[in-house]
N, C-alpha and C positions, 0 to 999 in steps of 0.2 A: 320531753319530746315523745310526741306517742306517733307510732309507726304502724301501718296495717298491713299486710301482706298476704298474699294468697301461695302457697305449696311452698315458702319459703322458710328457714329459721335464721333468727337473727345469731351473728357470731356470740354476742354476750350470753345468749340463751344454750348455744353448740356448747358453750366453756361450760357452765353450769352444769349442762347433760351430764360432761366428761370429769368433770370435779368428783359429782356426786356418782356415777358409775365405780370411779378407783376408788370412794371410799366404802361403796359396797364391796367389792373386789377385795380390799385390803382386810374388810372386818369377818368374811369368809374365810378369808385364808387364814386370819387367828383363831376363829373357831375350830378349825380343822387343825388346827398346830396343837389347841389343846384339848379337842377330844380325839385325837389319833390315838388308833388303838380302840377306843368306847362304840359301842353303838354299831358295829358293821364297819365301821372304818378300820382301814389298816393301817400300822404302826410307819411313822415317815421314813423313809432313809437315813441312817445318818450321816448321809454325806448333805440331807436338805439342814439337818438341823447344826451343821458347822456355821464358822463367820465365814461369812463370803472371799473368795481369795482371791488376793491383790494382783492387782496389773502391773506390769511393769508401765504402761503410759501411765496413769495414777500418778503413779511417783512423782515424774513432771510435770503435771498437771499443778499451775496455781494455787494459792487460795483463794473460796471463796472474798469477794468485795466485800466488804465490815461496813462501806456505805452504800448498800444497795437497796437496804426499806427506803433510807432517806431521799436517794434518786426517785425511786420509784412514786415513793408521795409528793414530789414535787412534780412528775410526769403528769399523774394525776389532775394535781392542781391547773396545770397549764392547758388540759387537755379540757377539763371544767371551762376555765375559763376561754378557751378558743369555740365550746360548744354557745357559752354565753353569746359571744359577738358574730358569730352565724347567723342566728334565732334571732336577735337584736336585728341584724341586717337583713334579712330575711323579712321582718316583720315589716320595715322601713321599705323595701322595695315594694310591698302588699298595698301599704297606709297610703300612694297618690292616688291607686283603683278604688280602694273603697272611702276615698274623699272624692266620688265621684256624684252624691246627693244633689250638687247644684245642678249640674247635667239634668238631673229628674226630675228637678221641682219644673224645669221649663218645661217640661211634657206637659199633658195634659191631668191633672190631678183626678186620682182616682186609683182604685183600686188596683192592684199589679196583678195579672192571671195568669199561672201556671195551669196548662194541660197536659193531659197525656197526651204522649206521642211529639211534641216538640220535639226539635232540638237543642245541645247544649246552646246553641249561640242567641235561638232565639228564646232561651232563657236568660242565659247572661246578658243580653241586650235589655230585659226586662226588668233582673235585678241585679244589676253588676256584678262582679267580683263574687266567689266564694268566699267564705273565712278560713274555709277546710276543702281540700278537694282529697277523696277517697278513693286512688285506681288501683280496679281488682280486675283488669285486663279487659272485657268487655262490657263489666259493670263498672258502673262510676256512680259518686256520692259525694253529691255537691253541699254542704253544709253552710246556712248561712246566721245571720243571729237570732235567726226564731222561725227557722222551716228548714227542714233537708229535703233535699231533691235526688232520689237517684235515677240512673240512667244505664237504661238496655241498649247496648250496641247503639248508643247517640242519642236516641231517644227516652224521654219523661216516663216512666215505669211506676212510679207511687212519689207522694209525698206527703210530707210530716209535718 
């Protein structure tokens, strides 16, 4: 599924930021554990280099789930395949607009003409249905199976 977006970040890409931040975070802070003391650094405390002291909530705090990879790759699984039958339906709601060819053959045969400065409508009345449609708020990027169209504030700006 490919997604465009303008001043946005997608949640999958936010987790990665933050993944890969705590493991720079984490490989610092080992650096610094073992050259404390070297180089201009100062020797740690040693109350940082004790084991961490217990809670009394801890205590009762559960154990870890022993089946929680296995949830978790099943979650997955489901979530795949719920993305499957979206896209699937999705595709299916698209496929009566662009089996819309007999509609055009009764027009007048000939050439189809996109110009600057049209409208989306009076383009999509010309070539139906996009494949793709791209909104970037006042831009739009109409893609079809052998020309993109994009469009400034409604109207025909370039095409390809």
């Amino acid at each position: 599924m490919c997604e465009v977006s303008h001043g946005h970040v997608a949640i999958p890409d936010l987790q990665d930021m933050q993944n890969h931040m705590r493991e720079t975070i984490d490989q610092g802070l080992q650096e610094l554990q073992v050259k404390q003391g070297q180089g201009g650094l100062p020797p740690a405390p040693p109350s940082a280099m004790a084991a961490g002291a217990k809670s009394s909530i801890t205590k009762d705090a559960p154990p870890p789930d022993p089946n929680v990879a296995t949830e978790v790759s099943h979650e997955l699984a489901d979530a795949g395949q719920a993305e499957k039958e979206v896209l699937a339906q999705a595709q299916q709601e698209t496929a009566p607009s662009s089996a819309a060819p007999p509609a055009t053959s009764s027009a007048p045969s000939g050439p189809v003409t996109v110009q600057l400065g049209q409208s989306i409508d009076e383009v999509t009345a010309n070539l139906g249905a996009p494949v793709t449609v791209i909104d970037l708020g006042s831009k739009k990027i109409y893609k079809y199976k052998d020309m993109k169209v994009t469009f400034k504030d409604g109207k025909v700006s370039d095409v390809d």
